[in-house]
N, C-alpha and C positions, 0 to 999 in steps of 0.2 A: 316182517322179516328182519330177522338182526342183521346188526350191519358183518359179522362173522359171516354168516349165510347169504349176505348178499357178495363177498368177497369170494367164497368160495364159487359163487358160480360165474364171478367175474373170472377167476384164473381157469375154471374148467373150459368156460366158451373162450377164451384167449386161447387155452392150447390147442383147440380144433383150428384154429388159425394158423399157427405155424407152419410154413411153410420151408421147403430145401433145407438149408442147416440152418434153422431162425432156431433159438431158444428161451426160455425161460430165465430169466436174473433174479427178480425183487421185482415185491411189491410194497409202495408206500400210500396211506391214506390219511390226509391229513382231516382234521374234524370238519372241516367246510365241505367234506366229501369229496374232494381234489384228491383224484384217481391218480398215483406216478405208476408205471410200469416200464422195467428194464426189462429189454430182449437183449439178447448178440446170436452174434452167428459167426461160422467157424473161420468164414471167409471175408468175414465186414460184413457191416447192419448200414446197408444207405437209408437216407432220411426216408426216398420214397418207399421200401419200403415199409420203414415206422407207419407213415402217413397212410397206406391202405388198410394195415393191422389197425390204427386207431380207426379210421372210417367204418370199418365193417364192425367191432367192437361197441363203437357207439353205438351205432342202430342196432346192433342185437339187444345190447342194453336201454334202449330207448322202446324197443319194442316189448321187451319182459316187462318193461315198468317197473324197473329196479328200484328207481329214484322219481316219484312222481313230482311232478310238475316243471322234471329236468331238473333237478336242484343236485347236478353231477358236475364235475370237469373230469376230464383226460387225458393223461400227458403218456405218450408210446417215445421211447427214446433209448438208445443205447446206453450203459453208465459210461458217466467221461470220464474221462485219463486217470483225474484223481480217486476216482473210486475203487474201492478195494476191491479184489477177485473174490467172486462168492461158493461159482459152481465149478466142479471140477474141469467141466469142456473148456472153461477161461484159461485155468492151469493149461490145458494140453494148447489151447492156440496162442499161449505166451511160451510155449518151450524155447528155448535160445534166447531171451531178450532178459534182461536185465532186472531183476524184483529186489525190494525191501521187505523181508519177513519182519514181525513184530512179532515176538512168542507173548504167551501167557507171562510170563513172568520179566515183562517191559522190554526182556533184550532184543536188539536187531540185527539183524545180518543182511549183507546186501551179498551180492552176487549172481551168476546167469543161473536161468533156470533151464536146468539139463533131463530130468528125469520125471517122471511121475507114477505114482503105483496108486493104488485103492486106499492106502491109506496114509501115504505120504510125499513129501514135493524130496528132491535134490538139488542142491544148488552147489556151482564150485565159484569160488573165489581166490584172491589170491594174497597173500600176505606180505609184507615186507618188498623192497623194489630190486631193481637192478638184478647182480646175482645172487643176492640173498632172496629175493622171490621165490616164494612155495606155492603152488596150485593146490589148495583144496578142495574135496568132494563133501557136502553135509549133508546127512539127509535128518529130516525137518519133518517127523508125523503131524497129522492135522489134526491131532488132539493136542497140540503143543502151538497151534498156532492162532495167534489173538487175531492177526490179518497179513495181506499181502498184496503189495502196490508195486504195479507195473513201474519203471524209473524210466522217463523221457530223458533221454541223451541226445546232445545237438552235437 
């Protein structure tokens, strides 16, 4: 079985897992066969339950015989803070909160993310201080954008 084919039925039997709003992120595999898999969910991904999606994942994948003689790892985790939004559900449970768009062509723009459509984000920002301040709206298609990361603000 190639390892393409043994992927795809790693993500098909992961999505019969998913439970309540759990979702699908990314998946990485590194050559040592070190399985990473990102879920979120709309309302927060607790470790617990990463740790039952891996448990049951493993043994289904232990029981196909994906990887004979166990020669797999596993890792079920949320993406952290620094990782960029991939799937749109991300976009919709960051609306209000603060992103850095990277476009295609290296510019950035920071500001809240207000809006979302099928095929683009909006973000307003604001320009200049005091009362020279301007509040802008931008909308940002997702054929135009190289990434976009959540901004942690204390």
């Amino acid at each position: 079985m190639s390892t393409e084919t043994q992927l795809e039925f790693v993500k098909k039997t992961l999505l019969t897992l998913l439970v309540d709003d759990i979702f699908f992120v990314d998946m990485k595999v590194k050559p040592t066969n070190n399985i990473k898999i990102y879920l979120d969910a709309d309302n927060g991904l607790g470790i617990e339950k990463c740790i039952k999606i891996n448990r049951a994942l493993y043994k289904r994948m232990e029981e196909m015989g994906l990887y004979p003689d166990g020669d797999f790892s596993l890792e079920v985790s949320s993406p952290g803070l620094d990782e960029p939004l991939k799937q749109i559900r991300q976009y919709q449970k960051n609306i209000g909160r603060s992103v850095e768009v990277t476009k295609l062509d290296a510019t950035k723009q920071e500001g809240k993310l207000v809006e979302l459509t099928e095929d683009s984000i909006s973000i307003e920002f604001v320009e200049g201080k005091g009362k020279k301040a301007v509040e802008h709206k931008l909308s940002i298609p997702f054929s135009e954008i190289k990434q976009t990361k959540v901004l942690i603000k204390f």
